[in-house]
N, C-alpha and C positions, 0 to 999 in steps of 0.2 A: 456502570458509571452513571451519574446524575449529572444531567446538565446544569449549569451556574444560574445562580439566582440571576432573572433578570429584571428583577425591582418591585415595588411597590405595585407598579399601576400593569403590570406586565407582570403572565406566570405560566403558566403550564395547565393547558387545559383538563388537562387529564387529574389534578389536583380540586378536591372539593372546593377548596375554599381560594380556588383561581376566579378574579373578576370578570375573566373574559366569558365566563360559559353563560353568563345573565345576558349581556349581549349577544354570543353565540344562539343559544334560544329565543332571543326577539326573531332575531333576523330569520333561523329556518324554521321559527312556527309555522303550519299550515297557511295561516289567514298571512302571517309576514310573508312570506316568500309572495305569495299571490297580490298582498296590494303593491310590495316593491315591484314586480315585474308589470302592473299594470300601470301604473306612475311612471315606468318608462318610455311608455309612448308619450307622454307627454302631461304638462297640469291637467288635473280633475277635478270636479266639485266631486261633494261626500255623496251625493244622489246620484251623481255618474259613477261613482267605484262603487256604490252600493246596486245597482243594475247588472254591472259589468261581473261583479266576482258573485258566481252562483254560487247559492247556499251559505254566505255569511249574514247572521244576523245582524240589525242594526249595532245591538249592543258589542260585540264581536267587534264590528268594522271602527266603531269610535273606540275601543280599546285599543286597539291595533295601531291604531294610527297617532293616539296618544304615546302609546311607547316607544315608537318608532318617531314621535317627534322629540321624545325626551332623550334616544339614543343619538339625532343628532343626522337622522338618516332623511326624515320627513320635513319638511316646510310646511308650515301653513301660514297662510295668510288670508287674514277676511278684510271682503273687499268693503268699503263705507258707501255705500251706494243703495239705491232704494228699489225693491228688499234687498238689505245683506247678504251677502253671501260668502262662502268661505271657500276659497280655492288649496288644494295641495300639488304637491311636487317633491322631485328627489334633490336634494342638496347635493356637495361632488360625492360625498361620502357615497352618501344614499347610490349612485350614478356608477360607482366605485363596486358596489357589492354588489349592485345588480348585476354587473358587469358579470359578475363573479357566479351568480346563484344562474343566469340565465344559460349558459352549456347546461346544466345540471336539469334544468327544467325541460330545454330539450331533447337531452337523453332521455330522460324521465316517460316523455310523449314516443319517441321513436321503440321503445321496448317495455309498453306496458303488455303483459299478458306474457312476455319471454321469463319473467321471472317468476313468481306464487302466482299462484289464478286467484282473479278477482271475485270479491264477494259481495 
């Protein structure tokens, strides 16, 4: 049995050509999951989350955070002040999924090596 269309802007992930899985993959890209759970401690500059998340490149972290601002998850704001500067943060959404991803991340830590051995 198929469950009922539930609209336009809503679909069935499991469906190719469902909107939600473009979002689905912002949010548990490698570098997504990592800048949304470090934006949970609180606002950052892009030099702070670029310290803090080892091993992303510059070019990586302004993608990342691009996307995550266009899905609605990221805030940015640059401050007018001398030098500029640009501060980010989680919006509710954003506040919302982290909520969401961060058990996942801690499992993640409590049983790494319990499942494939690391390479």
């Amino acid at each position: 049995m198929n469950p009922p269309d539930s609209g336009p802007l809503r679909g069935q992930v499991l469906s190719a050509d469902c909107p939600s899985r473009r979002l689905l993959g912002d949010i548990t890209s490698k570098w997504g999951v990592l800048v949304l759970i470090c934006l949970d401690r609180g606002t950052l500059r892009w030099s702070e989350l670029l310290r803090t998340i080892g091993g992303i490149s510059e070019k990586m972290l302004a993608q990342t955070l691009r996307t995550l601002e266009e899905d609605g998850l990221v805030l940015r704001e640059a401050r007018p002040v001398v030098p500029p500067y640009v501060e980010y943060s989680l919006t509710e959404q954003g506040r919302q999924v982290t909520g969401l991803l961060l058990p996942l991340v801690e499992w993640a830590q409590d049983h790494v090596g319990e499942t494939a051995p690391l390479t």
